[in-house]
N, C-alpha and C positions, 0 to 999 in steps of 0.2 A: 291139284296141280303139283305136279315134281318141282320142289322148291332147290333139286341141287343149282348153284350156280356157280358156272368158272367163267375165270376171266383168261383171255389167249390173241395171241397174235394174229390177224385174219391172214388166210391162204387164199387160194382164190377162190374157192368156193365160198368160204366166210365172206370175203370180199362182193363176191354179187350178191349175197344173202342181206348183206348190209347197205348194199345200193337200193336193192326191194324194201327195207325197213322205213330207209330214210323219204325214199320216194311217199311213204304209206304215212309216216310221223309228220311232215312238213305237207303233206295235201300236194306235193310236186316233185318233179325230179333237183337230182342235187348235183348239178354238173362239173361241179370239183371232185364227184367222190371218183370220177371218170379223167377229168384233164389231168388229176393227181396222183395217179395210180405209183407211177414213177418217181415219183418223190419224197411221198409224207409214208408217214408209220400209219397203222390202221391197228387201234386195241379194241375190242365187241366185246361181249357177255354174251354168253351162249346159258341156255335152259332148254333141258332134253332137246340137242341136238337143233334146235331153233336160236337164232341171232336177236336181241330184245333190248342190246343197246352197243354203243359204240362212239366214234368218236376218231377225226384225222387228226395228227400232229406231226408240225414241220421243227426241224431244228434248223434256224437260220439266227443271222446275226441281225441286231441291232443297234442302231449309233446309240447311245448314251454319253452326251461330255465330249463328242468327236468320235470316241472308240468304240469297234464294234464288239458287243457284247453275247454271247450266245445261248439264243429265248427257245424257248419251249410254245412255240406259237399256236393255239387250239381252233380249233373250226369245224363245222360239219359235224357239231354229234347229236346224238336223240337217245330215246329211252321210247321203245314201242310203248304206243298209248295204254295197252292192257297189263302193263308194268308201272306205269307211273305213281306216286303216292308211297313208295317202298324205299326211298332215301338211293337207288341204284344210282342216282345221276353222280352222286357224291365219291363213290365206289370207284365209280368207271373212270371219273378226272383222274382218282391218285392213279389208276392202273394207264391211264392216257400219260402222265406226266412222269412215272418211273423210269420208262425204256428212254427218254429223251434228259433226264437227268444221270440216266448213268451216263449218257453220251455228252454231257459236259454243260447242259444246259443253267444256267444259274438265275436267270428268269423265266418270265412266262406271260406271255401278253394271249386274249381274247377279245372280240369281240360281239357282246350279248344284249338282251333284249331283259334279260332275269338278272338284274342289279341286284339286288337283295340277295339272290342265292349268290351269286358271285362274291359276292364284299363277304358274307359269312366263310368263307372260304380262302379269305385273305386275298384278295383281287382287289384294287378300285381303280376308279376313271381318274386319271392325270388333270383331263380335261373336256371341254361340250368338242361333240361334235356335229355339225351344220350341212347342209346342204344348199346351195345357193342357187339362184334364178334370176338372172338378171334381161332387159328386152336387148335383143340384138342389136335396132337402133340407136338404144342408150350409149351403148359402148362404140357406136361408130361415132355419135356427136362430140363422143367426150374426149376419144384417147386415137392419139397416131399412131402410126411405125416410124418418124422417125429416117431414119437413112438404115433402117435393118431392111435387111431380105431373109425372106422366108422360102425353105427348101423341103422338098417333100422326102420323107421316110426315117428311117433310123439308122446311126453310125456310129463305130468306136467313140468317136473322141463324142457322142453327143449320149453316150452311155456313159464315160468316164466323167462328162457335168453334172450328168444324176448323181453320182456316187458322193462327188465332191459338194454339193450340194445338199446331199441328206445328211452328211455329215454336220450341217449345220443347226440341226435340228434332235431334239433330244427325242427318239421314237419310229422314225423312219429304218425299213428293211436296208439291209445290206442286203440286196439283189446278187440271188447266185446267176451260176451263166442261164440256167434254164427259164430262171422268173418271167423277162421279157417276151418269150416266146409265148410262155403262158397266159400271159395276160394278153395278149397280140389274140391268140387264136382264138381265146373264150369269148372276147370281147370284139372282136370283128375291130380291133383298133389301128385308125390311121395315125401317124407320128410325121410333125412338121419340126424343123429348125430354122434358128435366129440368129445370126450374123450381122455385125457389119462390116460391109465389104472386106475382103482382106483382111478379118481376121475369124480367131475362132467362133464357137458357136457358143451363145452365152444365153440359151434360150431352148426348152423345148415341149411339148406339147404333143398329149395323144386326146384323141375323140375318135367315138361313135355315132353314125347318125343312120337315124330308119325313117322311112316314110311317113310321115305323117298321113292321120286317116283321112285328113281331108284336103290338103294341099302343104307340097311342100316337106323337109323332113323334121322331126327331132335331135337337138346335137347334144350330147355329153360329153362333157370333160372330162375324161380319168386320168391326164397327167398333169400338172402345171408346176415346169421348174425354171425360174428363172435364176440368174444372175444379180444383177441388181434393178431396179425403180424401173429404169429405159427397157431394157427386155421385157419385164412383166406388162408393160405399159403398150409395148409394140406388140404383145402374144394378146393383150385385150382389144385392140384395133384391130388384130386380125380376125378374131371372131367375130365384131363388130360388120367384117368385108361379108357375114354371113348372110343379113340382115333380108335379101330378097329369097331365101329358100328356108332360114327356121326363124320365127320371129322372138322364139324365146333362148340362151346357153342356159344350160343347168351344167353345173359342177358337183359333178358324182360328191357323197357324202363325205369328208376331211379332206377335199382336191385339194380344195383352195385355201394355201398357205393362210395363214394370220398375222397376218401384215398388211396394212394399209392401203394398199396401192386404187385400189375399186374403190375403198369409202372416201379416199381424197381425193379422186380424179374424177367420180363422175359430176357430171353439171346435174342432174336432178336423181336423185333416192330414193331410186323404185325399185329395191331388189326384194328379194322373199328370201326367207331362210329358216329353214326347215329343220327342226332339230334332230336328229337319229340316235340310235343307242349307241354308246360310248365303248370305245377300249378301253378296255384295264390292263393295269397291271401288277404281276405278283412279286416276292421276292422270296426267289426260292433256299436260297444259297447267300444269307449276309455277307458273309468274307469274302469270297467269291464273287459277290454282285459290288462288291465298294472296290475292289481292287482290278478288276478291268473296266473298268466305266474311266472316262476321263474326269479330269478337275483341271481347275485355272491353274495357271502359271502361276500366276504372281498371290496366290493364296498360301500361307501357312498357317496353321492352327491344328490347335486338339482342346476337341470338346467331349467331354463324359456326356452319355445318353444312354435311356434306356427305351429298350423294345420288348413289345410284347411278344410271346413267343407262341407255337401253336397248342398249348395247353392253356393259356391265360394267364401265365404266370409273368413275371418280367423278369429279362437280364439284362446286367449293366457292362457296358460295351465303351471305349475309347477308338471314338474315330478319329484319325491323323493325317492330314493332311499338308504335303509338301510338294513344290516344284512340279507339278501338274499329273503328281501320284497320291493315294491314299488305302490305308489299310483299317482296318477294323478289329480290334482284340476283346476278350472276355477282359471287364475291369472289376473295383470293389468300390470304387467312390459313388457315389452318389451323384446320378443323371440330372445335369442341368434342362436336357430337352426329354420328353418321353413323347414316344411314337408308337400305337398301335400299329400292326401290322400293316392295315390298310393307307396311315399316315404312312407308313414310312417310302412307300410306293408313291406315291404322289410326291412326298420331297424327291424321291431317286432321279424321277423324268421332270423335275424344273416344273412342277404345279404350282407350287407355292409361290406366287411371285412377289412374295411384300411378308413382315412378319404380320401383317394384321388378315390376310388370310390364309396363313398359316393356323393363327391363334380359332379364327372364326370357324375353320376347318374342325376343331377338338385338340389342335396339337397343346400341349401343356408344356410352359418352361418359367424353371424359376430368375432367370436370366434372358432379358432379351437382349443383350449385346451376344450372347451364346445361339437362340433363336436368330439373330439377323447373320450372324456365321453362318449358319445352317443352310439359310434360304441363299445367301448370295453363293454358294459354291454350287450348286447345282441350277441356279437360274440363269449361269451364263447363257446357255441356249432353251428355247421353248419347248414345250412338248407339243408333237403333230406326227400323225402315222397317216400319211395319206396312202398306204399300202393294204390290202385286202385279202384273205384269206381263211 
């Protein structure tokens, strides 16, 4: 076998070469490597002239703290089966995640099935992520609309409530203009809004539905943003109005916010929830990733930490935090918190939500007034990426 191997930007030829790979590596076609041509980076490995692995990468933003941070977000890669065993998969991420770090990326979020290779590579899961099922009927007996009305399709100001709304969430996409579209077209989605009367819309909602094989359709939720209690509450009634065409919603896998609204409104707990493989997250860029991410307002401190670095070795760093900024500097004192790589990704997206799983986590601190600092400046808001790619 010609064991030359280079790594290179796909053209177009590279590009369908790699659409055939991935079709032949996953047992099926891969229809983002198609809806995304226009958008993501494409880095392959080529051997004599043959494409044997590869990999799409988008550079978009995501909230962190309120502010949009800009991720190195992975998806779609493979390693031909007659390649596998040879450490390529390893190769190909740094060659996937170069061209999207010179362009300014200072994270790096995935979503994978291979935990283990991932977290060796400085990735971890923030948090679970679920899929839900709940009967149609349930949610008609349980939950109203209310005095909302509901409107059929998609509109500025009900795109400007997604924004404003992920915003509140440590993990969710800054949706560029094309996102929408994309998801719309791959996914055959219809989008409803939620008003009451005279005024804005505080409320919105996309699904899919196919026929069902023997009566009747299937519905998935791929969007659910509401506002507060009352909208989400009035967006559960409305699917509940489904009830005589799918008898079951399922909510695509991290749809459905974590928050309470289902578990304390329904009258009887019959949902199913399915657990799926987790996004992770990296941190590619320390000073860079502490310094656009948002922080509380009303937090000041500095606390000595140290972090593992990509050799194994540790460095000791002062992070500082004022008036709803922070920065990160090379320090000499001695780290009240230490953070492996993978810990420190989970503190960045609000995982941690308590210093006791923090502690139970592996995090090490010889200070837990210094640990409960830690955890409360990045758990103002949760982690959830109900965004896909």
């Amino acid at each position: 076998m010609n064991r030359q191997l280079t790594f290179t930007p796909a053209d177009d030829g590279l590009w369908e070469q790699y659409d055939q790979l991935a079709t032949r590596a996953y047992g099926h076609p891969i229809g983002d490597i198609t809806h995304l041509r226009e958008h993501a980076d494409l880095q392959v490995a080529v051997r004599g002239g043959r494409v044997v692995a590869g990999g799409l990468g988008i550079l978009v933003d995501q909230f962190f703290g309120g502010a949009p941070v800009p991720s190195a977000c992975l998806g779609d890669g493979c390693v031909a089966p007659e390649e596998r065993g040879e450490h390529l998969a390893t190769d190909m991420t740094a060659e996937r995640l170069r061209p999207l770090i010179e362009r300014g990326a200072v994270i790096s979020t995935i979503s994978t099935s291979s935990t283990g290779y991932a977290r060796r590579l400085g990735w971890e899961a923030p948090t679970n992520v679920l899929a839900w099922a709940v009967a149609t009927d349930d949610l008609k007996r349980s939950f109203t609309t209310e005095d909302f009305e509901v409107e059929h399709g998609l509109t500025d100001e009900a795109e400007a409530l997604q924004r404003v709304l992920a915003r509140q969430w440590n993990g969710p996409v800054h949706r560029p203009t094309w996102w929408t579209r994309w998801k719309q077209d791959k996914s055959n989605l219809t989008t409803y809004r939620f008003a009451r009367p005279g005024h804005p819309a505080t409320g919105l909602l996309s699904l899919t539905t196919k026929r069902h094989e023997r009566h009747g359709t299937s519905l998935v939720v791929h969007d659910f943003w509401a506002a507060g209690q009352s909208a989400a509450a009035a967006m559960l009634a409305f699917l509940g109005r489904h009830n005589t065409r799918a008898r079951t919603i399922t909510f695509r896998r991290g749809t459905l916010p974590p928050y309470p609204t289902l578990l304390h409104g329904l009258r009887h707990h019959r949902t199913t929830a399915d657990a799926w493989h987790p996004w992770m997250l990296r941190i590619l860029d320390i000073p860079g990733a502490i310094r656009l991410r948002g922080w509380p307002i009303d937090l000041t401190t500095a606390v000595p930490i140290e972090i593992e670095n990509e050799t194994g070795d540790w460095g000791r760093w002062m992070l500082q935090v004022r008036a709803g900024a922070a920065e990160i500097v090379p320090a000499y004192v001695q780290g009240q918190v230490t953070f492996t790589q993978c810990q420190l990704a989970v503190w960045y997206a609000g995982g941690y939500r308590s210093t006791t799983s923090a502690r139970m986590a592996g995090v090490h601190a010889v200070s837990e007034k210094a640990l409960a600092t830690l955890v409360r400046s990045t758990a103002q808001f949760e982690p959830w990426l109900p965004d896909h790619f």
